[in-house]
C-alpha positions as CSV (number, residue, x, y, z in Angstrom):
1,X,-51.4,20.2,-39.3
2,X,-49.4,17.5,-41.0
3,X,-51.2,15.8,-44.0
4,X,-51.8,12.1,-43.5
5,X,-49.8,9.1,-44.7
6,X,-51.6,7.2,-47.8
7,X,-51.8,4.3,-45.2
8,X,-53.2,6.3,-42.6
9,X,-56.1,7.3,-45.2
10,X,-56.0,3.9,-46.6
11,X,-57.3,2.6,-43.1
12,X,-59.8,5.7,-42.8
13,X,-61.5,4.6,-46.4
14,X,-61.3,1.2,-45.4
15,X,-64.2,2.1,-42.6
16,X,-65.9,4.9,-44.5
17,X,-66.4,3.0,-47.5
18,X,-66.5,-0.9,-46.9
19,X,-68.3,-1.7,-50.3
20,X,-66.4,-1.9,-53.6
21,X,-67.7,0.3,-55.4
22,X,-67.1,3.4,-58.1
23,X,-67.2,5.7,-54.9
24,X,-64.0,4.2,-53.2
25,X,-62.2,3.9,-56.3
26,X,-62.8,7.7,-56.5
27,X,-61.6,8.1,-53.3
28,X,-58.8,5.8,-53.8
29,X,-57.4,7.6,-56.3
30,X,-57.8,11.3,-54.8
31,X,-55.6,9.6,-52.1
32,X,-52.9,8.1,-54.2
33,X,-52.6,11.4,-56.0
34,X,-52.5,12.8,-52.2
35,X,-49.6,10.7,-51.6
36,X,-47.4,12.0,-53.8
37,X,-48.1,9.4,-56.8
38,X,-49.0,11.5,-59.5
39,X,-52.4,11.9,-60.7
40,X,-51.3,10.7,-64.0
41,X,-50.0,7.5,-62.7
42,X,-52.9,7.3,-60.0
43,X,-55.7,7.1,-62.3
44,X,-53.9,4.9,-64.3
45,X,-53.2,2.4,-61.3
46,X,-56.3,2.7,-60.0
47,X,-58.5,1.9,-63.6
48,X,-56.3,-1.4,-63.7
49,X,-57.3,-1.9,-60.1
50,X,-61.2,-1.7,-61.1
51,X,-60.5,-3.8,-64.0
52,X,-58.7,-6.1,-62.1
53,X,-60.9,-6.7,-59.2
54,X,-63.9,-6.7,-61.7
55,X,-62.4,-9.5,-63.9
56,X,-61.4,-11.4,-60.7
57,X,-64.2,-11.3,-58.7
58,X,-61.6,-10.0,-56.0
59,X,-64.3,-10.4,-52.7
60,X,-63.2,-7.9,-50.3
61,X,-60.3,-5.0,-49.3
62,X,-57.2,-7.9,-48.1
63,X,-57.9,-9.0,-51.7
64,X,-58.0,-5.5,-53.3
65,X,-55.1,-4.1,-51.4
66,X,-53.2,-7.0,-52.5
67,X,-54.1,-6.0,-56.0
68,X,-53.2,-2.8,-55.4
69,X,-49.5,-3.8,-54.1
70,X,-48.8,-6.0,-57.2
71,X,-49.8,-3.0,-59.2
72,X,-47.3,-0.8,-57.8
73,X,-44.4,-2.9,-57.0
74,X,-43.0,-2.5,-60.7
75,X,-42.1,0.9,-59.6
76,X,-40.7,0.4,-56.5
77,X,-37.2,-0.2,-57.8
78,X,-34.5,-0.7,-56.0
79,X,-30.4,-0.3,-56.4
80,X,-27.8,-1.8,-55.2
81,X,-24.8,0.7,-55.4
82,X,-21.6,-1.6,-54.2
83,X,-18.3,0.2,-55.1
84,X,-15.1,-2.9,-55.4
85,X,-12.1,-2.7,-54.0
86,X,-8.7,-1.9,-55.4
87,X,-10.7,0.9,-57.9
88,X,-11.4,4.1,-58.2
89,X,-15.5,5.1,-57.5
90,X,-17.2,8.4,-57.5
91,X,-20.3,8.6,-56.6
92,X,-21.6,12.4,-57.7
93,X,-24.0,13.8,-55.0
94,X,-26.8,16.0,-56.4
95,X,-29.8,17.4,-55.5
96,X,-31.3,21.1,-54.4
97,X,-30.2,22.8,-51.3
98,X,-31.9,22.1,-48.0
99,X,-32.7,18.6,-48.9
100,X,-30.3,16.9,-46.7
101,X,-27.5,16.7,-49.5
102,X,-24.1,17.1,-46.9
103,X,-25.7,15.4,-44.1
104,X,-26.8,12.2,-46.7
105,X,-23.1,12.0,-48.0
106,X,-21.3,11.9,-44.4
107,X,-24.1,9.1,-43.8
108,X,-23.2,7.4,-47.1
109,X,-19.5,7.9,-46.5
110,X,-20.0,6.0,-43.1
111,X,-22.3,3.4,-44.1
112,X,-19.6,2.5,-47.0
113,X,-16.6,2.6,-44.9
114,X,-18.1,0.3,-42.1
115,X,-19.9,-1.8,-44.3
116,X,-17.5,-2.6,-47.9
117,X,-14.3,-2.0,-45.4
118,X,-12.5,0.4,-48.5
119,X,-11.4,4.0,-47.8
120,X,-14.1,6.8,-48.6
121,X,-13.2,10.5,-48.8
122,X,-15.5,13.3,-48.8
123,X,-15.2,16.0,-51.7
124,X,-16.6,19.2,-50.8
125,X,-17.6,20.3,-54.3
126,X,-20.1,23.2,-53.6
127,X,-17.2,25.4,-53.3
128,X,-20.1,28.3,-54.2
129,X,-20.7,28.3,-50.1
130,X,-18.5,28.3,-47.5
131,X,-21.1,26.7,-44.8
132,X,-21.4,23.9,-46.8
133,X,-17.5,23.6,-47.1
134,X,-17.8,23.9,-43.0
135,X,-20.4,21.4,-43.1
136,X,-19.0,19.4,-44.7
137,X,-15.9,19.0,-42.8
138,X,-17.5,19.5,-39.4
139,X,-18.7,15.8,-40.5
140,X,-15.7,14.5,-41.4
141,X,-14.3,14.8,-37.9
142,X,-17.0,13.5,-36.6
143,X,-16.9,10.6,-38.7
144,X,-13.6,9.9,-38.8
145,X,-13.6,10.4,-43.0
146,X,-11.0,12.4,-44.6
147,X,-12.3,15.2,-46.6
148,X,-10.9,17.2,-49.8
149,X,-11.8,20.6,-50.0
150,X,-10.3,23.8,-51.3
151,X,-11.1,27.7,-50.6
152,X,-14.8,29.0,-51.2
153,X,-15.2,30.1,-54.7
154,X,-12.4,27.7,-56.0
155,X,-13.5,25.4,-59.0
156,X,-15.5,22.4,-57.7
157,X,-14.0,20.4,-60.8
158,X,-10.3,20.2,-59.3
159,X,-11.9,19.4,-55.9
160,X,-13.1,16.1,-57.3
161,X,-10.0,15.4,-59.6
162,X,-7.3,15.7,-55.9
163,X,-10.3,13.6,-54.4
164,X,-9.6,11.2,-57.0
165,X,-6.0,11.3,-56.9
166,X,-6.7,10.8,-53.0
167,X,-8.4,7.7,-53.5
168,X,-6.0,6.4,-56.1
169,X,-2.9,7.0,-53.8
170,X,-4.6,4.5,-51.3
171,X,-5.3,1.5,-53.7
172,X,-8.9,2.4,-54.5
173,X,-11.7,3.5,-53.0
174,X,-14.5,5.6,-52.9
175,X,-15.1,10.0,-53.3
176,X,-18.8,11.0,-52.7
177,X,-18.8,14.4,-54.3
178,X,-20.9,17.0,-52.4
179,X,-22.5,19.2,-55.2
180,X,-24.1,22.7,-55.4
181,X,-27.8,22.8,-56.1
182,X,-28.6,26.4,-56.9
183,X,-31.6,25.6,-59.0
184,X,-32.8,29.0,-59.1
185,X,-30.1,29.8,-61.5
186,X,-30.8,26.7,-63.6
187,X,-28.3,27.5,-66.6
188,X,-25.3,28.3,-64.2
189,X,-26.0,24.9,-62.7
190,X,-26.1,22.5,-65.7
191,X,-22.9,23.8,-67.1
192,X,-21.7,23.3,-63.6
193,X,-22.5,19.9,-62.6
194,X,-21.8,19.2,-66.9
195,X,-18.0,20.4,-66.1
196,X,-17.7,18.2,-62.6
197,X,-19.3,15.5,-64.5
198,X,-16.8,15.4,-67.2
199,X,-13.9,15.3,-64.9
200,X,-15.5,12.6,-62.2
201,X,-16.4,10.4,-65.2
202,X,-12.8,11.0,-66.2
203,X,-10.8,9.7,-63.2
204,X,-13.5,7.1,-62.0
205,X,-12.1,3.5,-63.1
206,X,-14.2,2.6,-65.8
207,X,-18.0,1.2,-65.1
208,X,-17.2,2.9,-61.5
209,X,-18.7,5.9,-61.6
210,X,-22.4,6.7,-61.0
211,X,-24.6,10.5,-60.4
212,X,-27.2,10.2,-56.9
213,X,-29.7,12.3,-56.6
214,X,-30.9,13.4,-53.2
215,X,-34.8,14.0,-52.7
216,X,-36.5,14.8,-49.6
217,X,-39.2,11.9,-49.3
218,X,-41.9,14.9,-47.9
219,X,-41.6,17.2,-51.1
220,X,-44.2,15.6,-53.2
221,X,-44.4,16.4,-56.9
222,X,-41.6,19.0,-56.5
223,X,-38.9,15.9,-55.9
224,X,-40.2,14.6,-59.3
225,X,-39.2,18.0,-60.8
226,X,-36.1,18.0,-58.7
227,X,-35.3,14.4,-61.0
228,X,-36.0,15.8,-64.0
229,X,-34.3,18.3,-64.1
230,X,-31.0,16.7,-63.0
231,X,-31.8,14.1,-64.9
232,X,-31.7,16.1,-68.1
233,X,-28.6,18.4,-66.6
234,X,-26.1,15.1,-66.3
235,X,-28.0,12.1,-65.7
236,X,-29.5,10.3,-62.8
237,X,-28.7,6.6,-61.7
238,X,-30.1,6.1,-58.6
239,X,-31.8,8.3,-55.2
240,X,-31.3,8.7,-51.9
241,X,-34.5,9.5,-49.9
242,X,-34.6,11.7,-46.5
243,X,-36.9,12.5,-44.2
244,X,-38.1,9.1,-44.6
245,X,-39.0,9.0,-41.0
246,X,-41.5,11.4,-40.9
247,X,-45.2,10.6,-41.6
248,X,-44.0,11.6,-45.4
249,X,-46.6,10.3,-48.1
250,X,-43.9,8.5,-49.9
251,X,-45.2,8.2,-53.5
252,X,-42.5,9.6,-55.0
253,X,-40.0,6.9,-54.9
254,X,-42.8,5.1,-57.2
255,X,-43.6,8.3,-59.4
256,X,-39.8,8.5,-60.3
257,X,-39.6,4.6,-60.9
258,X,-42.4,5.4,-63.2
259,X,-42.0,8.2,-64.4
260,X,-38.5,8.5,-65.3
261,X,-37.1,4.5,-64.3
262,X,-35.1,5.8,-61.3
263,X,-34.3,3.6,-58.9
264,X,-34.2,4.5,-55.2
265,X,-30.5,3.2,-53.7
266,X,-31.3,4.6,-49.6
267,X,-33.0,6.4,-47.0
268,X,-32.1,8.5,-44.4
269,X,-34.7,7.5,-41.5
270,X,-33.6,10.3,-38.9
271,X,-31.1,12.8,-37.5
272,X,-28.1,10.6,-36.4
273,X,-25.6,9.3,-38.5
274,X,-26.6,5.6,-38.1
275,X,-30.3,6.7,-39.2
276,X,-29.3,5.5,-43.3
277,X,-30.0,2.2,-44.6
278,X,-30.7,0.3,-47.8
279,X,-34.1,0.8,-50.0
280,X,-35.7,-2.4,-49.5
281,X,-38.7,-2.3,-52.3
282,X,-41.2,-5.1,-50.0
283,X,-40.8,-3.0,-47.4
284,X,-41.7,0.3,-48.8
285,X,-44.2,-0.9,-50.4
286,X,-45.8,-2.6,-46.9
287,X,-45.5,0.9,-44.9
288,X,-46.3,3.1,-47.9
289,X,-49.8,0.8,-47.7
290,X,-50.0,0.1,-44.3
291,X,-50.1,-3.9,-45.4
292,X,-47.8,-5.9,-43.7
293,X,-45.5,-8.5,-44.8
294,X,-46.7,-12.2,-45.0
């Protein structure tokens, strides 16, 4: 049985509980911890909130909830990524396997080439498996994007240096580098992505190269390890969140905003390739509490 949205229990505490009192903070919290926030960060949210709506004299849930939105919307952060023409970009995919990785760069490889108009190749850069080399290509046809890729167990590091060379040839553009993500061999996979991220930040025009992470928006606290630990490996500029459609609790875009000042760049919001669109902060934050825009 799929676990509730925080908005969907937001609306049952709303009814269970309609006094302000130390009771529905309690529950408040057990729910934002629930919803992927942390319960570090939930108890500290919520102790503001009690503060806050104590000092103010805040007089019922519209005015509480409203609190509660201002409270959290330093975290929601947002990023622009917007690679210019005439350079060379690399955007480094990462993230673990089974997270939507390949499918998330054909979608990002299409939004970019209908929407900045430059050319976009596809490096297939988790040369450790040859499915994901098939993938990989099997969505470049359908696309329409070229792709770079070389045999299985070839050295991802020269797939994103031809990639580059690629892009170069044509006047500029952008390579979105599919990675591995073996992360139960953790020490084989640092010194991995180090090595790619040497070369990428090598033949990336300067100021034009940035590391996305992927994170499955229905993974909870495992996504914030997921950041971490990429984060530490090579760095982490911005995420792309998938599975966004489903009834996911969604607090991790805020617990990495918090946590570790990650930024959340897109979201994949179903199965086709047109189903990928900006991170728009105000709106997250209206469907993650169920409050809708004024």
């Amino acid at each position: 049985m799929a676990r509730l949205s925080f908005a969907e229990n937001l609306k049952r505490l709303w009814s269970k509980r309609p006094s302000i009192d130390g009771a529905f903070f309690e529950d408040l919290t057990d729910m934002l911890i629930e919803g992927d926030l942390g319960a570090k960060t939930a108890f500290e949210i919520v102790e503001r909130l009690e503060k806050n709506a104590a000092a103010q004299g805040l007089p019922d849930g519209d005015a509480i909830l409203a609190e509660l939105m201002s409270l959290l919307a330093p975290y929601a952060l947002e990023s622009a990524l917007t690679p210019e023409p005439n350079v060379v970009t690399i955007y480094l995919v990462l993230g673990v396997n089974g997270v939507g990785k390949t499918t998330s760069v054909a979608k990002m490889g299409l939004w970019y080439s209908n929407t900045v108009k430059i050319p976009v190749v596809l490096a297939a850069c988790d040369t450790f498996r040859a499915a994901a080399i098939e993938q990989l290509q099997f969505h470049g046809d359908k696309t329409g994007l070229r792709v770079v890729a070389h045999q299985s167990g070839s050295d991802p590091g020269a797939v994103v240096f031809d990639a580059a060379d690629a892009v170069r040839a044509k006047g500029g553009g952008l390579v979105l580098a599919d990675t591995a993500g073996r992360l139960h061999n953790k020490e084989n996979l640092v010194k991995e992505l180090q090595k790619i991220d040497r070369i990428a930040a090598s033949k990336a025009d300067p100021g034009c190269y940035k590391k996305i992470l992927v994170l499955d928006a229905t993974t909870g606290q495992n996504g914030l390890r997921q950041a971490e630990t990429f984060k530490e490996a090579v760095g982490v500029d911005a995420i792309i969140l998938t599975k966004y459609d489903s009834s996911a609790r969604g607090g991790i875009a805020l617990a990495c905003g918090k946590e570790l000042g990650i930024p959340v760049a897109f979201v994949g919001t179903g199965e086709g390739y047109g189903d990928f669109a900006r991170f728009d902060a105000a709106s997250y934050l209206s469907e993650f509490t169920g409050h809708a825009r004024s």
